[in-house]
N, C-alpha and C positions, 0 to 999 in steps of 0.2 A: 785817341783811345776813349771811347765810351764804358761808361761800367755803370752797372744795376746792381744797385743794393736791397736788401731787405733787411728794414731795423723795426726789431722787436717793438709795439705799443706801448708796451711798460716800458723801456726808455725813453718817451714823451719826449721825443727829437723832431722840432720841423726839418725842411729839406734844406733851411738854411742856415739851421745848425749843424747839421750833418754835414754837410761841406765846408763851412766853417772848420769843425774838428779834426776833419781829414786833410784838409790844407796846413792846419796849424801843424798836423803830426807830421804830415811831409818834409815840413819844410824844416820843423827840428829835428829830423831822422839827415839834415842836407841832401835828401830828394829832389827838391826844389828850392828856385832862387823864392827871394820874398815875393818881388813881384809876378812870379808865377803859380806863386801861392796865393797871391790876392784874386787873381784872375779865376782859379778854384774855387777859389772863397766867393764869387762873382760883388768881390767891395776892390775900394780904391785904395792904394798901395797905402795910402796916411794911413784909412782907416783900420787896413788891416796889420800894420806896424803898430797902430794906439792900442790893438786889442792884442799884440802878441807882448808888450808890456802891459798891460793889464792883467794878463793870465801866469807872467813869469817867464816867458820863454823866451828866452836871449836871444838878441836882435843877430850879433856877433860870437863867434867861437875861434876861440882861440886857445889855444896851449901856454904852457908858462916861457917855453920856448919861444914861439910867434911872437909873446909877448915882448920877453928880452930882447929879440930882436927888431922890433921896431923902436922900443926905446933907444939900441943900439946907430938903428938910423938917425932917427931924430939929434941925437949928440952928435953925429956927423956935421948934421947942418946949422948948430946954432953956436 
């Protein structure tokens, strides 16, 4: 899928920030995996992983639940 944007001058966005931010938001909405959000972002999966901790937005999501239970696995195995 192709799409055409038009962003206002007064928000002073190259076209590689613009994809940049619309990959990031994809990707924390779980739209897309990371590495298809890098591929959006047209950067390399490190760098667009360095810049999604950079900006705050969590690599992994998880619930309190997901949580407990993988701790509940890990006690399995050790």
């Amino acid at each position: 899928m192709e799409l055409t944007l038009t962003v206002p001058d007064m928000a002073n966005l190259s076209k590689t920030d613009a994809q940049l931010l619309f990959a990031m938001k994809l990707f924390e909405a779980e739209k897309l995996s990371l590495g298809k959000a890098a591929e959006v972002a047209e950067l390399s999966y490190r760098t667009f992983y360095e810049l999604l901790i950079r900006y705050g937005i969590p690599i992994v999501s998880m619930t309190e639940e997901d949580v407990q239970e993988e701790i509940a696995n890990v006690d399995r195995f050790l």
